[in-house]
C-alpha positions as CSV (number, residue, x, y, z in Angstrom):
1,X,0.0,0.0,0.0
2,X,0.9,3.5,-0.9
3,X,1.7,5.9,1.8
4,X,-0.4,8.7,1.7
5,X,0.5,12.0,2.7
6,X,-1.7,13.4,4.8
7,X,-3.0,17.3,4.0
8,X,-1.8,20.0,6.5
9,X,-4.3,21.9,7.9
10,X,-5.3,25.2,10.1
11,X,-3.8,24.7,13.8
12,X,-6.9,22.7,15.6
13,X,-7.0,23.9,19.1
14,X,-4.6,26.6,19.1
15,X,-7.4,29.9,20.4
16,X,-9.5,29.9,23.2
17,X,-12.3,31.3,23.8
18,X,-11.1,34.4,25.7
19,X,-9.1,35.2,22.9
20,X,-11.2,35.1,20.4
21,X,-13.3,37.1,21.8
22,X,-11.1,39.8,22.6
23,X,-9.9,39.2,18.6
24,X,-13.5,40.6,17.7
25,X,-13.4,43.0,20.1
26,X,-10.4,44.4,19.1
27,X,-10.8,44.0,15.1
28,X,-13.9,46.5,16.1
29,X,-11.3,49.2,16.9
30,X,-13.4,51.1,19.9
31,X,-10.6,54.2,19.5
32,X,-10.3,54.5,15.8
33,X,-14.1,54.2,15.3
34,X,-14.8,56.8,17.9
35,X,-11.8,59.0,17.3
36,X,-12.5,58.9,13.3
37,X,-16.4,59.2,13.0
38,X,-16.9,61.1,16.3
39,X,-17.7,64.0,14.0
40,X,-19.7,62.0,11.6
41,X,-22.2,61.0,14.1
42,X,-22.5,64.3,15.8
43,X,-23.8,65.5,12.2
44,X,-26.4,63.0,12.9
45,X,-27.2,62.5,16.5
46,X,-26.0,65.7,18.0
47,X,-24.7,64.5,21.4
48,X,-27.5,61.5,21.4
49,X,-24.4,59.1,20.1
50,X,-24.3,56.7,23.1
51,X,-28.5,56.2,22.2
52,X,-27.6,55.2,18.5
53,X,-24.5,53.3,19.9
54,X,-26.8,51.0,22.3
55,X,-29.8,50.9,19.2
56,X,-26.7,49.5,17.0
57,X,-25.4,47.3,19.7
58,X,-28.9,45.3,19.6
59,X,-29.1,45.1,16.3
60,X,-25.3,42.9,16.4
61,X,-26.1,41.0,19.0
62,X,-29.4,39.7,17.8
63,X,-27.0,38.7,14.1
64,X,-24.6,37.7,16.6
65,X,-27.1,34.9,18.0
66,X,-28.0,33.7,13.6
67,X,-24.0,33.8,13.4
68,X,-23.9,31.1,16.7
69,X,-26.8,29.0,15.7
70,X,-25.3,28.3,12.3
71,X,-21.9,27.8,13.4
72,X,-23.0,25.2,15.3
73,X,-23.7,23.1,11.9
74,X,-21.2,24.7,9.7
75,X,-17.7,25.8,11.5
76,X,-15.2,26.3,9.2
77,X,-12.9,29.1,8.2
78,X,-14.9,30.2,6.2
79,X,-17.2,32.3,7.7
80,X,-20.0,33.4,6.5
81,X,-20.6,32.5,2.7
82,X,-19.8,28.7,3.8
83,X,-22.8,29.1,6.2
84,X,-25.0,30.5,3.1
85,X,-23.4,27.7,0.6
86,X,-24.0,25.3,2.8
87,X,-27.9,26.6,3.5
88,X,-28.7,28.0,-0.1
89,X,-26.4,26.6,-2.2
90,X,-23.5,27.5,-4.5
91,X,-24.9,29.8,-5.8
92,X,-26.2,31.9,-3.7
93,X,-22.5,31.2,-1.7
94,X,-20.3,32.4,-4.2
95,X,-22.6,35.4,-4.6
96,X,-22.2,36.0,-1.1
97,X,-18.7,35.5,-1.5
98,X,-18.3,37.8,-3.8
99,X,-19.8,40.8,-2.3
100,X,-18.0,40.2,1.2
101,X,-15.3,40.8,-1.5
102,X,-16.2,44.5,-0.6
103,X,-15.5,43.9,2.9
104,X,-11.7,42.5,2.4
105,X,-11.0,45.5,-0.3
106,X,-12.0,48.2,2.4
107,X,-10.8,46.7,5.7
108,X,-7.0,45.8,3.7
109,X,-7.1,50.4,3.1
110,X,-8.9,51.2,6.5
111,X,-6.7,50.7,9.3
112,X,-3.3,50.8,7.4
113,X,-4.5,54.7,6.2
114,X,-5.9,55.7,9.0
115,X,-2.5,54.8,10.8
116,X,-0.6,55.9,7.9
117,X,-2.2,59.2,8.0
118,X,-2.1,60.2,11.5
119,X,1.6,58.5,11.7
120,X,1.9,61.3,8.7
121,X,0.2,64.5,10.8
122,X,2.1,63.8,13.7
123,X,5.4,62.6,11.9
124,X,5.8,64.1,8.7
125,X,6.4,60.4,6.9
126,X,4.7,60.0,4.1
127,X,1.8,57.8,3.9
128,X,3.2,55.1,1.7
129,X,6.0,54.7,4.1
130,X,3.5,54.8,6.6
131,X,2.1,51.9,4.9
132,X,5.2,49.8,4.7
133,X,5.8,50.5,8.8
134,X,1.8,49.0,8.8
135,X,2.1,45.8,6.5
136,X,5.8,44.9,8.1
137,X,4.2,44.8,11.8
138,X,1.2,42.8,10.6
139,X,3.6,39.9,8.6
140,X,5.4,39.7,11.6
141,X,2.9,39.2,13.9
142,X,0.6,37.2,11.8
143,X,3.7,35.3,10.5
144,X,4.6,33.4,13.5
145,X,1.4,32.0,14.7
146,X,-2.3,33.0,15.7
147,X,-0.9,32.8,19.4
148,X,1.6,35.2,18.9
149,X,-1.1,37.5,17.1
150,X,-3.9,37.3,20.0
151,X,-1.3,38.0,23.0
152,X,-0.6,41.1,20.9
153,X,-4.0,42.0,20.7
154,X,-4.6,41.9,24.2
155,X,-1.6,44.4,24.9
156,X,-2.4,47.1,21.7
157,X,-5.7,46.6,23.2
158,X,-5.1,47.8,26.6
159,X,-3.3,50.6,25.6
160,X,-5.2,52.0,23.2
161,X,-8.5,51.6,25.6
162,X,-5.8,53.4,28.3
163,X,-5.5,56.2,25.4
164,X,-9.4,56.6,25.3
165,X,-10.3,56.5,28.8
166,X,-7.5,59.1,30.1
167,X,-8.0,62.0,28.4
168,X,-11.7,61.9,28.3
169,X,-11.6,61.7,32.1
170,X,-9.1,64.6,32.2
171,X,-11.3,66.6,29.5
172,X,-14.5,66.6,32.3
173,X,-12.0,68.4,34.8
174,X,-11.1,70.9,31.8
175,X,-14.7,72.0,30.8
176,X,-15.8,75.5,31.8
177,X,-19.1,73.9,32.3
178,X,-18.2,71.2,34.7
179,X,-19.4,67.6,34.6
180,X,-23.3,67.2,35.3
181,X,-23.7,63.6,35.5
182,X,-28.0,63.9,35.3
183,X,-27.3,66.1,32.1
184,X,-24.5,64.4,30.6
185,X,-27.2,61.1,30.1
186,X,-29.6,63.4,28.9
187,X,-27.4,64.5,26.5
188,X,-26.3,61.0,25.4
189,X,-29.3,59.3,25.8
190,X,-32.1,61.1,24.6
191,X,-32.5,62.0,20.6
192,X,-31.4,65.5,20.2
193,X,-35.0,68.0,19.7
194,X,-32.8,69.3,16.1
195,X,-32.4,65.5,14.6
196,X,-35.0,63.2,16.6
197,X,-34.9,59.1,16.0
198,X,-34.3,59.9,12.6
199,X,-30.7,60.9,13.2
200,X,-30.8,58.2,15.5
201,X,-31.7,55.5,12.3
202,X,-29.3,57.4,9.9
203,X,-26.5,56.9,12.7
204,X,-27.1,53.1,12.4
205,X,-25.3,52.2,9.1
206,X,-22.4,54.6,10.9
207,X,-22.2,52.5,13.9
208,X,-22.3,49.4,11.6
209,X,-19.3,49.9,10.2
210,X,-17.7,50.3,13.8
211,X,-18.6,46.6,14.6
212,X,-17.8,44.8,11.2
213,X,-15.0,42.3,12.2
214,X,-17.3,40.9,15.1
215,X,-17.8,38.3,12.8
216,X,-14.5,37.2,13.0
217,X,-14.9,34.0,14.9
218,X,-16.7,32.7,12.5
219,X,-13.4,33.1,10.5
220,X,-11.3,31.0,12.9
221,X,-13.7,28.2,14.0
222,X,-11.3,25.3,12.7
223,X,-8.7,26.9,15.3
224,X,-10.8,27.3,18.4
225,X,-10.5,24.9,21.2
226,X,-13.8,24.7,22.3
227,X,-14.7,24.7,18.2
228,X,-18.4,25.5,17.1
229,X,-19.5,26.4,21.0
230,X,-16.7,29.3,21.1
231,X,-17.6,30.7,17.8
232,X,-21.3,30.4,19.0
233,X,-20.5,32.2,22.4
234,X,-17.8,34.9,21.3
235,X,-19.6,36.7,18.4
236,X,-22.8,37.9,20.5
237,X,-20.4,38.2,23.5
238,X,-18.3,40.6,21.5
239,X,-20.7,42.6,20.3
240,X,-21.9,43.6,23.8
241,X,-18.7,43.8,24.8
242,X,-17.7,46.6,22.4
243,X,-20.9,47.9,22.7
244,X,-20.5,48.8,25.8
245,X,-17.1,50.5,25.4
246,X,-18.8,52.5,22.4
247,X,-21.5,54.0,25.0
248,X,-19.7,54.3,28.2
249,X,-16.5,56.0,25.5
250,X,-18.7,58.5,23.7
251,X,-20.5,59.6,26.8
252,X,-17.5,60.3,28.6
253,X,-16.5,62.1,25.3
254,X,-19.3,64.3,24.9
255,X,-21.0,64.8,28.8
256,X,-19.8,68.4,28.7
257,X,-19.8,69.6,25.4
258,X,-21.8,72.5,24.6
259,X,-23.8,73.8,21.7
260,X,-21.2,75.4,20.4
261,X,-18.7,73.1,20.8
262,X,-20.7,70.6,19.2
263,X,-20.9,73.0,15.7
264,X,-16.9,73.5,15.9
265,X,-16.1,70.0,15.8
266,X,-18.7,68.7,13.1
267,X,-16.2,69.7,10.5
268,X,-13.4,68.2,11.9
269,X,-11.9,64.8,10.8
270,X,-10.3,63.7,14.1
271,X,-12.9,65.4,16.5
272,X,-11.2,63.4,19.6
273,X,-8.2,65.5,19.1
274,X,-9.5,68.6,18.2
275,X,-12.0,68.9,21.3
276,X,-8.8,68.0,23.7
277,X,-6.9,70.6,22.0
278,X,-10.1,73.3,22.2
279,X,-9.9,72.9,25.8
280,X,-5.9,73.4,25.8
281,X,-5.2,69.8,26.7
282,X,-2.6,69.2,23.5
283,X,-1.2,66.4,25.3
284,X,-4.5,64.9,24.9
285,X,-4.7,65.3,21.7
286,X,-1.2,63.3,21.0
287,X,-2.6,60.9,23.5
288,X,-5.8,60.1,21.6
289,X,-4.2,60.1,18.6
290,X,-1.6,57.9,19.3
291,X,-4.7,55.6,20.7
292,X,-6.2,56.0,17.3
293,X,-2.7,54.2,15.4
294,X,-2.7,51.4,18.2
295,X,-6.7,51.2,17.3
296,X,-5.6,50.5,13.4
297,X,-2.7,48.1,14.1
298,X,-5.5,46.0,16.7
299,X,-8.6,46.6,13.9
300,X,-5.7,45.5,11.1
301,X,-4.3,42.3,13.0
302,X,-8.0,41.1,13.3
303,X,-8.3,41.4,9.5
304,X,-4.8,39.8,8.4
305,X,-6.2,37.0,10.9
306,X,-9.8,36.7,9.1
307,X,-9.0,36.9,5.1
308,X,-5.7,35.1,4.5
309,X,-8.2,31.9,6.0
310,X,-11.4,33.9,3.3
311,X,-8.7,33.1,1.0
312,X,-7.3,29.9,2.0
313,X,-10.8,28.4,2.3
314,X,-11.4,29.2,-1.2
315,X,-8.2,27.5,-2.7
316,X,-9.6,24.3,-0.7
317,X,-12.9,24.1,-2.6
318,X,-11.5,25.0,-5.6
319,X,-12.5,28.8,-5.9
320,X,-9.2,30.1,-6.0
321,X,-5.5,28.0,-7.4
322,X,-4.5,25.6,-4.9
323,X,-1.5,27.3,-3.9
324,X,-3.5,29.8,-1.9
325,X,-4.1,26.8,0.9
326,X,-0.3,26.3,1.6
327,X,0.6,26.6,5.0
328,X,3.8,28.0,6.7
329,X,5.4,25.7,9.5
330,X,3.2,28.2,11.8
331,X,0.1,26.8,10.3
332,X,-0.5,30.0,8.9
333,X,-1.6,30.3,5.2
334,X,1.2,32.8,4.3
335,X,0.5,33.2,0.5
336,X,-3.0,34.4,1.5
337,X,-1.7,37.0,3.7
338,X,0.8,38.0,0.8
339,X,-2.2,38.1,-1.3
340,X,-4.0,40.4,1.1
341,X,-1.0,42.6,1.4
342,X,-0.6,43.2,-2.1
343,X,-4.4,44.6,-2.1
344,X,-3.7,46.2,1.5
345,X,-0.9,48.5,-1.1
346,X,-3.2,49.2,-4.1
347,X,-6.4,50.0,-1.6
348,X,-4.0,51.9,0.7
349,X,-2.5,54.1,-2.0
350,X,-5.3,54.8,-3.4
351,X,-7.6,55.3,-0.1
352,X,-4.6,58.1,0.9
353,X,-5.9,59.5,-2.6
354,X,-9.7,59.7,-2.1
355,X,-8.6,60.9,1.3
356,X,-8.1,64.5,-0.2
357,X,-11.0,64.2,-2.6
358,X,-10.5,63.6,-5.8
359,X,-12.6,65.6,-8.1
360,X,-14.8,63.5,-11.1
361,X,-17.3,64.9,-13.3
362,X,-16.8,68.7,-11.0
363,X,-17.1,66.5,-7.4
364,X,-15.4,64.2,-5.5
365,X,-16.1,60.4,-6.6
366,X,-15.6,58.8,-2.7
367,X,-15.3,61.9,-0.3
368,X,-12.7,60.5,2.2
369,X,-12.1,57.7,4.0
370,X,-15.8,57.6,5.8
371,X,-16.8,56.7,2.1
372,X,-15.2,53.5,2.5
373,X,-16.5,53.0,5.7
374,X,-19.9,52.9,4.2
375,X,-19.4,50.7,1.5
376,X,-18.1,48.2,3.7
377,X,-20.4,48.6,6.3
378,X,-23.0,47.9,3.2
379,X,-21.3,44.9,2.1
380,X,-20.8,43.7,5.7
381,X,-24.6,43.6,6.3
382,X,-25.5,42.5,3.1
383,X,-23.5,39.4,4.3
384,X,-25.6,39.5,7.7
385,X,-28.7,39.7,6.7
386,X,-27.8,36.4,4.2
387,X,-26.8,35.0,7.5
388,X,-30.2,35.9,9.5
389,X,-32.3,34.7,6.4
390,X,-30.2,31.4,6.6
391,X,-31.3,31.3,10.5
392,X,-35.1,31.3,9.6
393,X,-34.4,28.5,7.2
394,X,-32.4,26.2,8.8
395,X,-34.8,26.6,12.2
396,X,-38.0,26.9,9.9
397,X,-39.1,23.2,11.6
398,X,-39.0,24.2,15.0
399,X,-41.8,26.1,16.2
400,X,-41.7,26.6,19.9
401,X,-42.1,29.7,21.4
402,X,-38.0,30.4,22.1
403,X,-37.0,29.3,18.5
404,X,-39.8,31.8,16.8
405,X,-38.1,34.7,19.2
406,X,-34.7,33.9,18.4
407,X,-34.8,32.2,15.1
408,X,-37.6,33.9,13.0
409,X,-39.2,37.2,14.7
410,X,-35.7,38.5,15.5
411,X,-33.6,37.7,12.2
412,X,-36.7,39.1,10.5
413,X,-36.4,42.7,12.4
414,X,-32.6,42.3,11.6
415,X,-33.0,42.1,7.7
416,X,-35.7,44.2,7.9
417,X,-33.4,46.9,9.6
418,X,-30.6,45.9,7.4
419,X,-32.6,46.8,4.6
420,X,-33.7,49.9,5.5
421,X,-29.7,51.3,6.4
422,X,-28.7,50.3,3.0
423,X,-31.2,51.7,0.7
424,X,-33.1,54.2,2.6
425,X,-29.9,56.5,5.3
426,X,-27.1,55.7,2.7
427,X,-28.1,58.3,-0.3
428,X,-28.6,57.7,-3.9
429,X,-24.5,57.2,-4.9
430,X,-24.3,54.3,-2.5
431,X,-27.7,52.9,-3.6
432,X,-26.0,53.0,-7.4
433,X,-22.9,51.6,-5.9
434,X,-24.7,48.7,-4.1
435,X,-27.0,47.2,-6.3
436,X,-23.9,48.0,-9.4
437,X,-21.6,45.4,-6.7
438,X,-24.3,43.5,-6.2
439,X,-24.6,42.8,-10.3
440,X,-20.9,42.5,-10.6
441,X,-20.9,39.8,-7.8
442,X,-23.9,37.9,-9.5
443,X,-22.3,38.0,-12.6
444,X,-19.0,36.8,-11.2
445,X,-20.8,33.7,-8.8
446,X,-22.3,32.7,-12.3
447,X,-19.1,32.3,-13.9
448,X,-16.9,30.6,-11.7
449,X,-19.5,28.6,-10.6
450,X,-19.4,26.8,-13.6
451,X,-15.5,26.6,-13.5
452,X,-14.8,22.7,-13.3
453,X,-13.7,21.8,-10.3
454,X,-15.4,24.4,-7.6
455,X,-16.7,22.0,-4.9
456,X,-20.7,21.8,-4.6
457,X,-20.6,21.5,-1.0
């Protein structure tokens, strides 16, 4: 008989479920997604941030709980177009696929020029340099194991929660107002009399984009200990988690700001900052934006986890060429991550473009970063509301009273809500965008699907 070599594979066992948890957590970036689109929902809250913050918070814990039922059937890495191939078909999976496409282009130029571009303001180095300091601490990292990459996520994590918490205390001594804890949760709390729940639904899709990556679990179940249960307990679990950070952090941000203040830092792009330095705290300013960088490296290390194993689970079923599933002696699929660095550059470069707002047809095409925020935000829910509408099938037997809760009524409000973000608080050049990806995508699933060789699994 012929010896057989046996097939290496993801390292089994290697996370637990404390660290995957805080992997989620931190791939969600609390500092960067405050300290970036703090001005962004002011525009659309006023101060009621921490109220659209807990409405959001909900809304990922209830696709959290569609995300754990599945994985229970379907754990592998993944994530979620296996769940929806596995429910729908291969179709409908490599359509799915294909738009959370969207997802890895945005979140490879996110964090690396966000860091690149505050490393720039504070620095002087250029952002493509910027980019190369970026890539060359996530290969290392990512390089030498998934254990090595989660023990540095829990120390960027700490200090960049440290970076959030300490000024924004400091800033409440600093206010000529002083701190008035009854108004302060009035203030966070309540929708604003000038933008009402409206602001409140528009600053939903805003939020949205703060928590994609809380999926990412889903991403490493073949490397969990405690397998399908941890991926089922850490994706709900890390959604409250940062949930809570994002309401507790943007009330401590904004309990004393005024009217006034409000208005002056709408137009800013880094409103953390520019509030400490309003009250003359310019220390606090470097210290949040120093936060913001360590944010970027956490939110990037999540991602360099997630798509190299998008990627390498592709190459196994035949997607992608085969060499995309090799492994390095780390059990790390290396030529993925390579893969995702090379569209990291290309994104990067051209995100630090759009960044100044390039101007097509007399206006700028993407206005900014915040513009790719949104379209991954949209391609991210697109993907979640797949995942609640696989939910409702796979439970559609059971009728007791907790599975219709869980199972139907609440992945219903989900996609419902989902919906209404996408197409209805976007505005009509993401509308065009979506449903133009969503064609390309379709078109895309159709042809490869008939490539010989792609696995009907």
């Amino acid at each position: 008989m012929e010896n057989q070599v046996q097939e290496q594979t993801l390292k089994a066992g290697a996370i637990g479920r404390g660290e995957i948890t805080l992997m989620a957590v931190a791939g969600a970036a609390p500092v960067m997604c405050i300290g970036g689109s703090m001005h962004t929902f002011l525009s659309q809250t006023g101060t009621g941030i921490s109220l659209a913050a807990a409405f959001a918070t909900l809304l990922c814990i209830f696709i959290g709980l569609s995300y754990g039922n599945l994985s229970e059937k379907y754990n592998n890495c993944g994530g979620t177009y296996s769940y929806i191939t596995e429910i729908f078909g291969k179709k409908a999976g490599l359509w799915c696929m294909f738009v959370y496409y969207g997802v890895m282009l945005t979140t490879s130029a996110c964090p690396p020029t966000i860091f690149a571009t505050y490393l720039e303001s504070m620095t002087g180095i250029p952002i493509i340099l910027g980019w190369v300091i970026f890539a060359a601490i996530m290969i290392a990292l990512t390089w030498f194991g998934v254990e090595l990459s989660t023990k540095a996520l829990v120390v960027v994590f700490i200090a960049e929660m440290v970076m959030l918490i300490w000024p924004g205390i400091k800033l409440l001594t600093l206010s000529a107002t002083g701190f008035d804890f009854g108004v302060s949760m009035t203030n966070a709390f309540a929708p604003s009399a000038e933008h009402g729940m409206t602001g409140i639904l528009l600053c939903t899709l805003t939020w949205i984009w703060s928590y994609v990556g809380f999926e990412a679990p889903s991403f490493m179940g073949e490397e969990l200990k405690g397998g399908a249960k941890d991926v089922k307990f850490a994706i709900p679990v890390s959604a409250l988690i940062t949930g809570i950070i994002y309401v507790v952090g943007c009330w401590l941000w904004t309990a004393c700001l005024t009217p006034e203040q409000t208005a002056e830092l709408i137009p800013t792009g880094d409103a953390l900052a520019a509030y400490a330095n309003m009250l003359g705290y310019s220390a606090g300013a470097t210290i949040v934006s120093i936060g913001v960088m360590l944010a970027a490296l956490a939110c990037g290390l999540a991602f360099y986890s997630m798509m190299p194993r998008f990627l390498y689970d592709q190459g196994r079923k035949g997607i992608l060429p085969k060499a995309v599933t090799k492994l390095n002696k780390h059990q790390i699929p290396h030529i993925g991550m390579f893969i995702y660095v090379i569209i990291s550059f290309c994104a990067t470069m051209y995100a630090g473009y759009a960044y100044g707002g390039p101007e097509v047809f007399g206006g700028p095409l993407f206005d900014g970063i915040n513009d790719w925020f949104v379209i991954m935000a949209i391609c991210a829910t697109t993907a979640y509301a797949f995942i609640c509408l696989g939910n409702i099938k796979e439970s559609a037997k059971d009728n007791s009273f907790k599975s219709i809760i869980l199972n139907k009524i609440i992945p219903v409000i989900c996609i419902l809500v989902i919906l209404y973000v996408i197409f209805f608080t976007t505005g009509t050049k993401f509308v065009v965008t979506t449903l133009v990806w969503y064609a390309v995508s379709l078109i895309l699933a159709l042809i490869v699907g008939r490539k010989k060789g792609v696995e009907s699994i």
